[in-house]
N, C-alpha and C positions, 0 to 999 in steps of 0.2 A: 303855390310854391313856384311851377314855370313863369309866373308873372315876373318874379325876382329873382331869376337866373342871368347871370350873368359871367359869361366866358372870358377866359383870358387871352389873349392877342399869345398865342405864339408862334415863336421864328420857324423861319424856314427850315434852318438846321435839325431842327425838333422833328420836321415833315419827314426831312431827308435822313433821316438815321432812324425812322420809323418803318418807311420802305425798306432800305438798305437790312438794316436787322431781321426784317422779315422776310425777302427773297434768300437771305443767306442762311438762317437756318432752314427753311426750305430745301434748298440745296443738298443742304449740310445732312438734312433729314434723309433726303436722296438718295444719294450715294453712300449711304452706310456709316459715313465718322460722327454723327451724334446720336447718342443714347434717343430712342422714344419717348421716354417721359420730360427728358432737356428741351427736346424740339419740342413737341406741343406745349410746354412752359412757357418757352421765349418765342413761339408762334403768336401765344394769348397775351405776352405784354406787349410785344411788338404792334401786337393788333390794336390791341388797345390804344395803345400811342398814336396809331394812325389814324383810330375814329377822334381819337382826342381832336386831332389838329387836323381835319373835317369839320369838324363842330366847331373851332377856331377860325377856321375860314368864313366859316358861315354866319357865323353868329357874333363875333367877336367886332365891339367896336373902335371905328378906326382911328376916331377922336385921338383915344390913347396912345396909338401909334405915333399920331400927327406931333403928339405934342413933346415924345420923346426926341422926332429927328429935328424940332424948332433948335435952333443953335441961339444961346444966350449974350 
């Protein structure tokens, strides 16, 4: 099954809204304005997101990339 894994290329933006979402409820956890059960919710997608596009970087091939920024 690992043999035929294959990851999808994605954007930066995807990285950086996966940090950002996660230091912020963090935060948010912090200092007291979000519920417990909200924060560690949007802690585990955020996280999630972030292993995602980890495993994007790493594994993702770039071919696809290449062939999207080819101008026709």
């Amino acid at each position: 099954m690992l043999q035929r894994f294959r990851a999808a290329p994605l954007s930066s933006s995807f990285f950086f809204a996966a940090i950002l979402g996660l230091l912020l409820s963090a935060l948010y956890f912090h200092f007291g304005k979000l519920n417990p059960d909200f924060a560690v919710a949007f802690m585990l997608v955020f996280g999630i997101m972030f292993v995602a596009s980890i495993i994007s970087m790493e594994r993702a091939p770039v071919e696809d990339i290449l062939k999207l920024d080819k101008k026709q």
